[in-house]
MDTraj code that builds the backbone (N, CA, C; nanometers):
import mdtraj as md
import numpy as np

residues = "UNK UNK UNK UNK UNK UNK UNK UNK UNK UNK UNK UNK UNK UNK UNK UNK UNK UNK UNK UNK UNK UNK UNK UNK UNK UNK UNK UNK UNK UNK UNK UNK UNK UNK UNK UNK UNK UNK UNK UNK UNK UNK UNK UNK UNK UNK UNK UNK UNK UNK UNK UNK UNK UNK UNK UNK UNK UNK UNK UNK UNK UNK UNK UNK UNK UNK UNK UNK UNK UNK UNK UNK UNK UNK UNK UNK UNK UNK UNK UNK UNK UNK UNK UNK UNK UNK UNK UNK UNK UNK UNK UNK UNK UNK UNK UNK UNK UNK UNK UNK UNK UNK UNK UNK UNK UNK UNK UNK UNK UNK UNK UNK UNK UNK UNK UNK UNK UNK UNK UNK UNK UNK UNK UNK UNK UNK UNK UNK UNK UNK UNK UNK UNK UNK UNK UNK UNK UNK UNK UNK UNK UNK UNK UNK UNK UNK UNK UNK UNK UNK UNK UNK UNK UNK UNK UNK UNK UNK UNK UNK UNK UNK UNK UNK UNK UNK UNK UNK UNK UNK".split()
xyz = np.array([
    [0.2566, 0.1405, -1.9574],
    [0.2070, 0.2180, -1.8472],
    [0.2333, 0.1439, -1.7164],
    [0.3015, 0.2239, -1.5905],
    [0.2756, 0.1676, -1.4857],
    [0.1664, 0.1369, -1.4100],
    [0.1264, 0.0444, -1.3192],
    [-0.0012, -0.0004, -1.2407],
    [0.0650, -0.0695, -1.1387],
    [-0.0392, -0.0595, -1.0349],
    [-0.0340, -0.0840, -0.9194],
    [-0.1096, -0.1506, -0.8423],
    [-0.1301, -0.2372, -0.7430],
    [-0.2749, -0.2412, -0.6663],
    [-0.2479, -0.2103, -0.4820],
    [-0.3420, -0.1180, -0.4491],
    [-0.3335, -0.0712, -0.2890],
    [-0.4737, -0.1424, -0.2458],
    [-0.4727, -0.1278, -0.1125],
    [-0.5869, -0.0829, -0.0426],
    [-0.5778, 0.0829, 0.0411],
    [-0.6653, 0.1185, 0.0244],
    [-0.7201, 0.2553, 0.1241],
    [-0.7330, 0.2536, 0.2115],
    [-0.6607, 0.2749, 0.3563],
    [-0.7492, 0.2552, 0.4551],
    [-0.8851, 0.4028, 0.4800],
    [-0.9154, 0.3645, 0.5956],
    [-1.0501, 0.4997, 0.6383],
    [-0.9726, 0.6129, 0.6242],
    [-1.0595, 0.7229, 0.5862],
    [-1.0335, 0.8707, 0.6058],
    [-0.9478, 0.9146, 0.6982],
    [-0.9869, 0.8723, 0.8401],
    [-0.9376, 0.8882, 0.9986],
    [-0.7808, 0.8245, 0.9713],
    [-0.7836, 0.6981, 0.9592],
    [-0.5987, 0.6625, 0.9421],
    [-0.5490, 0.7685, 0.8462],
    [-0.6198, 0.7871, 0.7223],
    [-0.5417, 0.8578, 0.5720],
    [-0.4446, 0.9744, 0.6937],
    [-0.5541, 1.0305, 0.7246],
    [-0.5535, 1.1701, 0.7948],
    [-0.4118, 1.1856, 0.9036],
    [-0.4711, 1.0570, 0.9527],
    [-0.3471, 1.0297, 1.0693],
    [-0.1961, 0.9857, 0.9638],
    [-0.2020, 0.9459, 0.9306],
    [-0.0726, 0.9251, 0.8012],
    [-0.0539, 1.0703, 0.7667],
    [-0.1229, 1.1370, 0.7066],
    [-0.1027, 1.2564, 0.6319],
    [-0.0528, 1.3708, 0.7020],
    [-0.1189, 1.3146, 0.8412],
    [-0.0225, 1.4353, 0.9652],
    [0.1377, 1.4405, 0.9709],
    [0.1983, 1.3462, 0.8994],
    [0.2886, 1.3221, 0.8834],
    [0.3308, 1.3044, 0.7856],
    [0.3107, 1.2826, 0.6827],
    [0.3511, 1.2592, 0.5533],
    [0.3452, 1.3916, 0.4982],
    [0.2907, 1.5104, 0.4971],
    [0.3012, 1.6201, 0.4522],
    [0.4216, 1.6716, 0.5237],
    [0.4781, 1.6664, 0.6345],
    [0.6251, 1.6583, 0.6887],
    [0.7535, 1.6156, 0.6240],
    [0.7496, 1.4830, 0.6064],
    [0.8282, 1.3983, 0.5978],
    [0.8348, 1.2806, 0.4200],
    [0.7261, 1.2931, 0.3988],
    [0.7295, 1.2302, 0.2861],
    [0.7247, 1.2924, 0.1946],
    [0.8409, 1.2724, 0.1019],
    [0.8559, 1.3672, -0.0540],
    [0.7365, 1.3037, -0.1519],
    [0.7025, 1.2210, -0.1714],
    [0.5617, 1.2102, -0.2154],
    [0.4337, 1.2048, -0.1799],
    [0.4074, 1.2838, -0.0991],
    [0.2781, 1.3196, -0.0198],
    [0.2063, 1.3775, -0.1595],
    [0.2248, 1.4395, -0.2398],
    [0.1536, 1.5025, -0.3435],
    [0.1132, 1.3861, -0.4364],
    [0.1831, 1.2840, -0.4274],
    [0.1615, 1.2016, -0.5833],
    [0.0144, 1.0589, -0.5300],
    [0.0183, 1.0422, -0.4121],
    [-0.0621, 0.9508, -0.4009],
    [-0.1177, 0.9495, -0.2470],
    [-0.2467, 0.9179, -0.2044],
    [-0.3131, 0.8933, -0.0749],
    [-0.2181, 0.8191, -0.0021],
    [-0.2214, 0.8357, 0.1472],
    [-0.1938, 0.7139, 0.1887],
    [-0.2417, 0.5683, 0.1888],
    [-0.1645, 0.4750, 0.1577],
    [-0.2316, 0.3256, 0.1174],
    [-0.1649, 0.2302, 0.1947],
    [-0.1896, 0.1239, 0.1519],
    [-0.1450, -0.0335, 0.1817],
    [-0.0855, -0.0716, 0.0408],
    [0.0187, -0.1095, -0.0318],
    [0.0802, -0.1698, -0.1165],
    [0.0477, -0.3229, -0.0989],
    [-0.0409, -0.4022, -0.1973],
    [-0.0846, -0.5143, -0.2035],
    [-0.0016, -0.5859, -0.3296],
    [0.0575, -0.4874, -0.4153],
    [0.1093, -0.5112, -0.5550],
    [0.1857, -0.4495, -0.6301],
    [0.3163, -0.4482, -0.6590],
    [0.3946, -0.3427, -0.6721],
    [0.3509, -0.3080, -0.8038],
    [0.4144, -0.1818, -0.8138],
    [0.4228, -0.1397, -0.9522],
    [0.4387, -0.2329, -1.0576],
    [0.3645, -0.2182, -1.1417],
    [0.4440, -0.3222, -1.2856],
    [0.3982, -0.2689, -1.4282],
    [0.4643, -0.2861, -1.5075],
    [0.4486, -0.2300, -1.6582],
    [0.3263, -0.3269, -1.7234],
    [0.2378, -0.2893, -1.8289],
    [0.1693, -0.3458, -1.8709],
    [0.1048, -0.2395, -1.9876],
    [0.0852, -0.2959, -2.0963],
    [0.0150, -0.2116, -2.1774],
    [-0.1541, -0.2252, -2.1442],
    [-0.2117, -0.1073, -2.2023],
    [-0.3658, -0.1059, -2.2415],
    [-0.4103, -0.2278, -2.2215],
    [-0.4044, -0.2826, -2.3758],
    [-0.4998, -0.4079, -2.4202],
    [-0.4420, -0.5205, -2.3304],
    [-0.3192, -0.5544, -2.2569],
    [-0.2696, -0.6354, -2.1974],
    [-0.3679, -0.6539, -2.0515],
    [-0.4028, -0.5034, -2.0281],
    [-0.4233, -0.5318, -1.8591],
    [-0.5821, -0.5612, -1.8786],
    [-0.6474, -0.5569, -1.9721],
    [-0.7830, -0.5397, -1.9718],
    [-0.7976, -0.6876, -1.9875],
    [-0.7020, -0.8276, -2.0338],
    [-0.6915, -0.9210, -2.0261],
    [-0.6960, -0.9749, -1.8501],
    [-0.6588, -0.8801, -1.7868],
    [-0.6365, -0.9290, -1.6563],
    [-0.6884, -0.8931, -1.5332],
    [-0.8302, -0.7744, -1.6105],
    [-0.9008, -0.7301, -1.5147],
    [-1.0086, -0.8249, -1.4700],
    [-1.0542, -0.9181, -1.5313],
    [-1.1340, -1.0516, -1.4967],
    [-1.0606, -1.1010, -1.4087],
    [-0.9131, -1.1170, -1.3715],
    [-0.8861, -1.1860, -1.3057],
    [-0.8996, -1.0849, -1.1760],
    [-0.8292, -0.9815, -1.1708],
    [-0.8781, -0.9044, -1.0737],
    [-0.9703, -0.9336, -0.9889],
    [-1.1027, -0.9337, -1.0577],
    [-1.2366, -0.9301, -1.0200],
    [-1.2408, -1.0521, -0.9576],
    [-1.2095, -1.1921, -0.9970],
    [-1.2023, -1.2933, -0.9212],
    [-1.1559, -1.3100, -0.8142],
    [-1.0163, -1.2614, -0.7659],
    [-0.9582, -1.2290, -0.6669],
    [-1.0403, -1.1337, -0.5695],
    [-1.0918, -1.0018, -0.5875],
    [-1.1904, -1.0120, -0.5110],
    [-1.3353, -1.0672, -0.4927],
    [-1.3446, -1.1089, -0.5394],
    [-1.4919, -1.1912, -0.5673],
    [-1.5000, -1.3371, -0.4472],
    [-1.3758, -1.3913, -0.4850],
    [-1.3746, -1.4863, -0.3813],
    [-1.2982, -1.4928, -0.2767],
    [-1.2635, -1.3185, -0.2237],
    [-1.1837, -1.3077, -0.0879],
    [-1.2925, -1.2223, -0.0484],
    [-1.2881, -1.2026, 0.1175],
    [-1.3688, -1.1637, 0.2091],
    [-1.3081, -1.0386, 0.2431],
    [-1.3727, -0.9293, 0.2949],
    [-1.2699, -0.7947, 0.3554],
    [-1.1683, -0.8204, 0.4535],
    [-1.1007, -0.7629, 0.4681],
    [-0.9717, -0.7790, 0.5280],
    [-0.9898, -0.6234, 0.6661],
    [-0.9324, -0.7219, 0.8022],
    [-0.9500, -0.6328, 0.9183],
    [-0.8083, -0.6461, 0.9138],
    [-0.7251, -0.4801, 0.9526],
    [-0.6263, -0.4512, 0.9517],
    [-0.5801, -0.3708, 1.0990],
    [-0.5089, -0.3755, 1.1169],
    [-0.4191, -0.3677, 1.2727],
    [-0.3069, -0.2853, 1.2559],
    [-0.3322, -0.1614, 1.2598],
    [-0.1654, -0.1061, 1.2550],
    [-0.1475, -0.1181, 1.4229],
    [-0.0060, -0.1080, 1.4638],
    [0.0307, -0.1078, 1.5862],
    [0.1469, -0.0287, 1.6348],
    [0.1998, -0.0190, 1.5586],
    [0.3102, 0.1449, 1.5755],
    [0.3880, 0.1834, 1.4731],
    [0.4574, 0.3002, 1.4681],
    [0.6004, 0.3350, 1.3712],
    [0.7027, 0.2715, 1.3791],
    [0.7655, 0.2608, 1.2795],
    [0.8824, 0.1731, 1.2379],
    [0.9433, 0.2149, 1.0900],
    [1.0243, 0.1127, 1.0699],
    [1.1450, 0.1486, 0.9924],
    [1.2031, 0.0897, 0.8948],
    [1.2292, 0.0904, 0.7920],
    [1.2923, 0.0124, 0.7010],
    [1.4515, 0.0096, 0.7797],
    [1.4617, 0.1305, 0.7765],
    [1.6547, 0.1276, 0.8157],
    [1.7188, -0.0204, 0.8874],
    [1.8311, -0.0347, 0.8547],
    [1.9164, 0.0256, 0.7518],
    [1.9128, 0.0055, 0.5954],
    [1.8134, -0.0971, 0.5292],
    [1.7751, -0.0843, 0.3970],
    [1.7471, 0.0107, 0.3727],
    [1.6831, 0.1341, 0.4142],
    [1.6559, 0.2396, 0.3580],
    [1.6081, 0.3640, 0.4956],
    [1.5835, 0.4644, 0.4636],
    [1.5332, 0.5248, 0.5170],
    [1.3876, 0.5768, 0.5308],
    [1.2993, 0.4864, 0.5433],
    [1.1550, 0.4988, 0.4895],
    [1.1134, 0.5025, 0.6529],
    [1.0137, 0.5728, 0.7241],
    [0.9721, 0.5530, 0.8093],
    [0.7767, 0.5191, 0.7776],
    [0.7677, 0.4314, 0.8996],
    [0.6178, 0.3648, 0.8159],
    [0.4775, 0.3377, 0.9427],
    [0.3870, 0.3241, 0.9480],
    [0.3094, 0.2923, 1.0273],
    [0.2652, 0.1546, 1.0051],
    [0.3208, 0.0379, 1.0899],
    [0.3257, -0.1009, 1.0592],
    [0.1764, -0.1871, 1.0788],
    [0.1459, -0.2419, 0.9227],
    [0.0071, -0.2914, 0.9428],
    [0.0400, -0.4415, 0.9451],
    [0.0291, -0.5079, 1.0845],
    [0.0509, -0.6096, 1.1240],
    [0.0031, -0.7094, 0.9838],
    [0.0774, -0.8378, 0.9886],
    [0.0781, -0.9369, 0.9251],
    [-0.0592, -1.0003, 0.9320],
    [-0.1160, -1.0541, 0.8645],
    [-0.2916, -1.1357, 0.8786],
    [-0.2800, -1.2658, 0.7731],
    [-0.3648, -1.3491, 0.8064],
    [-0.3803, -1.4434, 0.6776],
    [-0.4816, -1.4035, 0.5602],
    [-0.5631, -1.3044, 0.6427],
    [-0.6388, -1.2643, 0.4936],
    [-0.5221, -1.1787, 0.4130],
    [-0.4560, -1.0675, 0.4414],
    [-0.3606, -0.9679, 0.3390],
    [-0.2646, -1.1038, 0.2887],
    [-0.1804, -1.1862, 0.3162],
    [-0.1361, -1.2919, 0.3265],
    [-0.1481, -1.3201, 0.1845],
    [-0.2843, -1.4111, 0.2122],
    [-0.3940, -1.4158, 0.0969],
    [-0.4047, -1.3707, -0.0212],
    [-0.4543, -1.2543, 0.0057],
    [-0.4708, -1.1137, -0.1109],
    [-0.3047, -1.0896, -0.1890],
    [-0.2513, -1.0648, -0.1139],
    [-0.1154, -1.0455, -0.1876],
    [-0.0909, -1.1993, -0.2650],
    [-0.0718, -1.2885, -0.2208],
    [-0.0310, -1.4250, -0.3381],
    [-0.1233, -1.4553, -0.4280],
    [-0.2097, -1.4535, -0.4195],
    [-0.3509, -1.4214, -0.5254],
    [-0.3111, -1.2962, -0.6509],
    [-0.2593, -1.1976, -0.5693],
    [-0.2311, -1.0761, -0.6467],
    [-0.0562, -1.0854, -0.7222],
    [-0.0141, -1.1973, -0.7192],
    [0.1402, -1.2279, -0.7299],
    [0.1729, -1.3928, -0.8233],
    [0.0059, -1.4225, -0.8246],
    [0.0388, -1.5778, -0.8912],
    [-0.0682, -1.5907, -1.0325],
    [-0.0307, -1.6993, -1.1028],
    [-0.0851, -1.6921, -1.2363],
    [-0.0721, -1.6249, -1.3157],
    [-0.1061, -1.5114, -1.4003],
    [-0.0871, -1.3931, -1.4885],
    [-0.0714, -1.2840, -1.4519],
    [-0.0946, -1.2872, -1.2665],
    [-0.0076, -1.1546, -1.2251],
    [0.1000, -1.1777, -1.1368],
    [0.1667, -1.3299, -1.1864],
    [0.3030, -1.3642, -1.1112],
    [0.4084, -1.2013, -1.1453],
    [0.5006, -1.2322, -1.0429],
    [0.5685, -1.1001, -1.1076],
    [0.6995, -1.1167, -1.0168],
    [0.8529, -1.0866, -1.0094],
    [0.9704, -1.1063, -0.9560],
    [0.9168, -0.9886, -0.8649],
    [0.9705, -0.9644, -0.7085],
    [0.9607, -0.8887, -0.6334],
    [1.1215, -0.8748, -0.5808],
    [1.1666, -0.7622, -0.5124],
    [1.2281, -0.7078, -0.4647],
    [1.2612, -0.7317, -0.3200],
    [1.1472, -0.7770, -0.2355],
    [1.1393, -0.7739, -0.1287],
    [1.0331, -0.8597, -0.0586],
    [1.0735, -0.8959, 0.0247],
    [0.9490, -0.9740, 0.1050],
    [0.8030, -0.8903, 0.1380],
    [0.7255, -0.9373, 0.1341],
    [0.6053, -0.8426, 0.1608],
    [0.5978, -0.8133, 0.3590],
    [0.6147, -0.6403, 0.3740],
    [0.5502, -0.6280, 0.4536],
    [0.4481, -0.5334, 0.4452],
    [0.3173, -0.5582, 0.5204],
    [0.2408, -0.4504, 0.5355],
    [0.2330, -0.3589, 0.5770],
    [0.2281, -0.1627, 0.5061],
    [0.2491, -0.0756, 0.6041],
    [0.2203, 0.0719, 0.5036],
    [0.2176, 0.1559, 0.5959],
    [0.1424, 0.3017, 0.5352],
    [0.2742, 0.3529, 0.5915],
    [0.3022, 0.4257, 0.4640],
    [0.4288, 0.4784, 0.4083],
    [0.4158, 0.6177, 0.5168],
    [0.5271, 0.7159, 0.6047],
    [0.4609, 0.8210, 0.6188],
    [0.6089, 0.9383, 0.6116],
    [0.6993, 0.8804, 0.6166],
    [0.8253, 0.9294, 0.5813],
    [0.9036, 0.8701, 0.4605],
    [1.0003, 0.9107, 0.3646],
    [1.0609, 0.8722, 0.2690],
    [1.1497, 0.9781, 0.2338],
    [1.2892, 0.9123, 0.1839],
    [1.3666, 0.9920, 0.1035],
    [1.4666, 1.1038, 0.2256],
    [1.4513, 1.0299, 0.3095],
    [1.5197, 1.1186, 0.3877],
    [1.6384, 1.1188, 0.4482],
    [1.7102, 1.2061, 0.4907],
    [1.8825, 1.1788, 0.5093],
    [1.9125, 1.0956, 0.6563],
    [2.0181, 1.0364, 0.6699],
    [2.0536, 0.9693, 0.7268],
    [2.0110, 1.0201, 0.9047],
    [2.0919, 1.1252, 0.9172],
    [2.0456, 1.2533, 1.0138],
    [1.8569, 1.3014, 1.0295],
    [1.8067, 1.3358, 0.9077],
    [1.6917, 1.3433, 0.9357],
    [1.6093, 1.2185, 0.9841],
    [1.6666, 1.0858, 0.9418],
    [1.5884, 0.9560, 0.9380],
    [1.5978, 0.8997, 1.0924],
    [1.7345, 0.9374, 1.1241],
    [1.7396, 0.9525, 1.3095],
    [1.6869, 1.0287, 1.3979],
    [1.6537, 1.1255, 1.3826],
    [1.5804, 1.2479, 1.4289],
    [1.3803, 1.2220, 1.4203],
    [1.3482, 1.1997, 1.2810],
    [1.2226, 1.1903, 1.3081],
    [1.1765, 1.0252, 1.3453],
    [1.2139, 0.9391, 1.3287],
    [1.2293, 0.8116, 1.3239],
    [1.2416, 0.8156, 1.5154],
    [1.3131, 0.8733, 1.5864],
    [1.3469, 0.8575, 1.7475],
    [1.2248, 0.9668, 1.8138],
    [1.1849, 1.0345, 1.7336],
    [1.0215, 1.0786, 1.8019],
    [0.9566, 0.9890, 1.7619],
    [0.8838, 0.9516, 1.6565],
    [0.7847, 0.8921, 1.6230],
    [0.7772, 0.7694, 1.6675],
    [0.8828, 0.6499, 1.7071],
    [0.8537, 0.5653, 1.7205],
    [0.8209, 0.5764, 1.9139],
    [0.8015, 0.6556, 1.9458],
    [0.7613, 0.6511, 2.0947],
    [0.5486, 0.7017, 2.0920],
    [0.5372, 0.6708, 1.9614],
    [0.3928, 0.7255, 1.9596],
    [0.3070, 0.6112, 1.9732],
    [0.1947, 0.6363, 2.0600],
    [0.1201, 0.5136, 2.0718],
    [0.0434, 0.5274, 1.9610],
    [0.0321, 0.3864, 1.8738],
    [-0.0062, 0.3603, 1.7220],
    [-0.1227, 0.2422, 1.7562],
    [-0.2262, 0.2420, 1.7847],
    [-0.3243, 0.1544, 1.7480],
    [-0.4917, 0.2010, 1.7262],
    [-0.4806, 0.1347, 1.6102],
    [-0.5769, 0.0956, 1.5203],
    [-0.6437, 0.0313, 1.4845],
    [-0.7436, -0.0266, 1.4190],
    [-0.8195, -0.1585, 1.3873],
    [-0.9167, -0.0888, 1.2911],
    [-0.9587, -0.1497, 1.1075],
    [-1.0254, -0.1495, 1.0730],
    [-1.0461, -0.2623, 0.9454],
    [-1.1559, -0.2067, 0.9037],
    [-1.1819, -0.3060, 0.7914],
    [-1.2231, -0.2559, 0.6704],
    [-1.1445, -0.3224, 0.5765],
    [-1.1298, -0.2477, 0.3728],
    [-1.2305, -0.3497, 0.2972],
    [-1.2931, -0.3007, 0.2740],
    [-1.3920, -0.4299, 0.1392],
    [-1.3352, -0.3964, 0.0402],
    [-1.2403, -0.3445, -0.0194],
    [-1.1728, -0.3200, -0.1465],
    [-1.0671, -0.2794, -0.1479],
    [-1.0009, -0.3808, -0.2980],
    [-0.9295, -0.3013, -0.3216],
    [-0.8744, -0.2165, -0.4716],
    [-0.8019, -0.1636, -0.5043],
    [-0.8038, 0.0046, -0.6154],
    [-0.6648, -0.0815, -0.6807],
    [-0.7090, -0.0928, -0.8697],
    [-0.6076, -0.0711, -0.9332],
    [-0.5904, 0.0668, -0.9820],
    [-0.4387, 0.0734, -0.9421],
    [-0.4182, 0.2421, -0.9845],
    [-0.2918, 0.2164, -1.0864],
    [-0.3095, 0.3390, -1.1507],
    [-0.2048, 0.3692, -1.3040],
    [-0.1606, 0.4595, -1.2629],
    [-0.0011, 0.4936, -1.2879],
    [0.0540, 0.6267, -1.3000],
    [0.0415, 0.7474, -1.4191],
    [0.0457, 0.8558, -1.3992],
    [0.0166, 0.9569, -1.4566],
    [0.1766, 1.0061, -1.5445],
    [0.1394, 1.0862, -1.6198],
    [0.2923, 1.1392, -1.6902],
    [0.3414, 1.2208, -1.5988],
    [0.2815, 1.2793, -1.5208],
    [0.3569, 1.4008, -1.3626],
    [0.3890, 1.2813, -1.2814],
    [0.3790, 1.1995, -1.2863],
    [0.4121, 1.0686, -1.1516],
    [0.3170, 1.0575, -1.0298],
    [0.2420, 1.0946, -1.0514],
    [0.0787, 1.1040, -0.9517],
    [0.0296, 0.9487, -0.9994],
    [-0.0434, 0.9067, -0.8550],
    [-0.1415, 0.7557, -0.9161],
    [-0.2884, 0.8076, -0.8747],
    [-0.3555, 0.7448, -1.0206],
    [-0.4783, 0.7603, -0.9557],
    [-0.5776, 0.6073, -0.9886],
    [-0.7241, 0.5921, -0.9553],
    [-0.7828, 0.5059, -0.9628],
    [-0.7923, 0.4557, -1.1267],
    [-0.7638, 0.3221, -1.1540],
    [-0.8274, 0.2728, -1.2994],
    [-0.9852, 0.1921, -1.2430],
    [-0.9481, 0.0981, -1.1740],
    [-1.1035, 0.0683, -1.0823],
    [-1.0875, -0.0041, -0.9971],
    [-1.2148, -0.0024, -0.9302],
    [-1.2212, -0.0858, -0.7511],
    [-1.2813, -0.1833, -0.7768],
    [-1.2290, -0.2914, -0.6923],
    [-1.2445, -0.4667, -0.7016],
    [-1.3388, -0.4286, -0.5474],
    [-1.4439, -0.4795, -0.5044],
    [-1.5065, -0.4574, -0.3571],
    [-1.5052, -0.6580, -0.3082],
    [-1.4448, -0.6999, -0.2306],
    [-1.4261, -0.7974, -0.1705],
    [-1.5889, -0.9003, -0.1640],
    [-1.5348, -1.0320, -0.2293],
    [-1.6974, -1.0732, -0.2207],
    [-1.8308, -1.0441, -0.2735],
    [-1.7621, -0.9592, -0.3999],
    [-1.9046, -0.9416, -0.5152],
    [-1.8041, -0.9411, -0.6824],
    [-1.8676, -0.9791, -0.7409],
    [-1.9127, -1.0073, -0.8522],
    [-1.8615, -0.8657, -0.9166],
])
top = md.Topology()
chain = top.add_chain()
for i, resn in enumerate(residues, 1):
    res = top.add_residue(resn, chain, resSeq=i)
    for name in ("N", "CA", "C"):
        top.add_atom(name, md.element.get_by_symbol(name[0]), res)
traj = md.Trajectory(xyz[None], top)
């Protein structure tokens, strides 16, 4: 089974993402808008239930995390993903190598950046077009997540919650 770990931001950002992502993003149906803390990775049943203690530790002895988006941006030319950029911090920092070392070491693809997905999959032409509005939008934000959500994929390709780690408890 695939799994994952995000954070959520507030309703108010989701919303503000979703104003756009129901546009522009071909998976607006399969998952909320999030923060990617942990990529996808395969794991059976009885395997991950080995590693939900560790989970729990990881939040247990990290503090909530205040997050900063500050405008739209872009993967291009790696890809065509357009994104709402959640500035770099030492707490997410943190959280992600915690979430990447010991028994949930794992090979990555890419350097970690932080950011809420709000366009994807889109053509070269479209990726110039919405990508040269959006990035003239004033983007700031500030909040704070006490948790964060391991999620599993579904057989339709939808993610939903397996459970929430809340930052600093037990």
């Amino acid at each position: 089974m695939k799994y994952g770990v995000v954070l959520f931001p507030s309703k108010k950002l989701q919303d503000t993402a979703n104003s756009y992502r129901k546009r522009y993003d071909s998976r607006y149906a399969l998952i909320p808008p999030h923060i990617t803390v942990k990529e996808q990775f395969e794991t059976s049943t009885d395997e991950l239930e080995t590693l939900i203690p560790t989970f729990r530790d990881i939040a247990h002895k990290l503090k909530p995390i205040t997050i900063n988006v500050t405008k739209i941006s872009s993967f291009s030319p790696a890809n065509n993903t357009v994104y709402l950029k959640v500035e770099k911090n030492d707490d997410l920092k943190t959280l992600y190598e915690h979430l990447h070392s010991g028994p949930l070491a794992q090979e990555v693809e890419y350097s970690y950046i932080p950011h809420i997905t709000i366009g994807q999959n889109l053509s070269d032409d479209e990726h110039l077009d919405v990508y040269s509005q959006l990035k003239l939008v004033d983007v700031n934000h500030e909040e704070v997540i006490d948790r964060f959500h391991l999620l599993y994929q579904l057989d339709n390709g939808s993610w939903t919650v397996y459970e929430t780690f809340r930052f600093g408890r037990e």
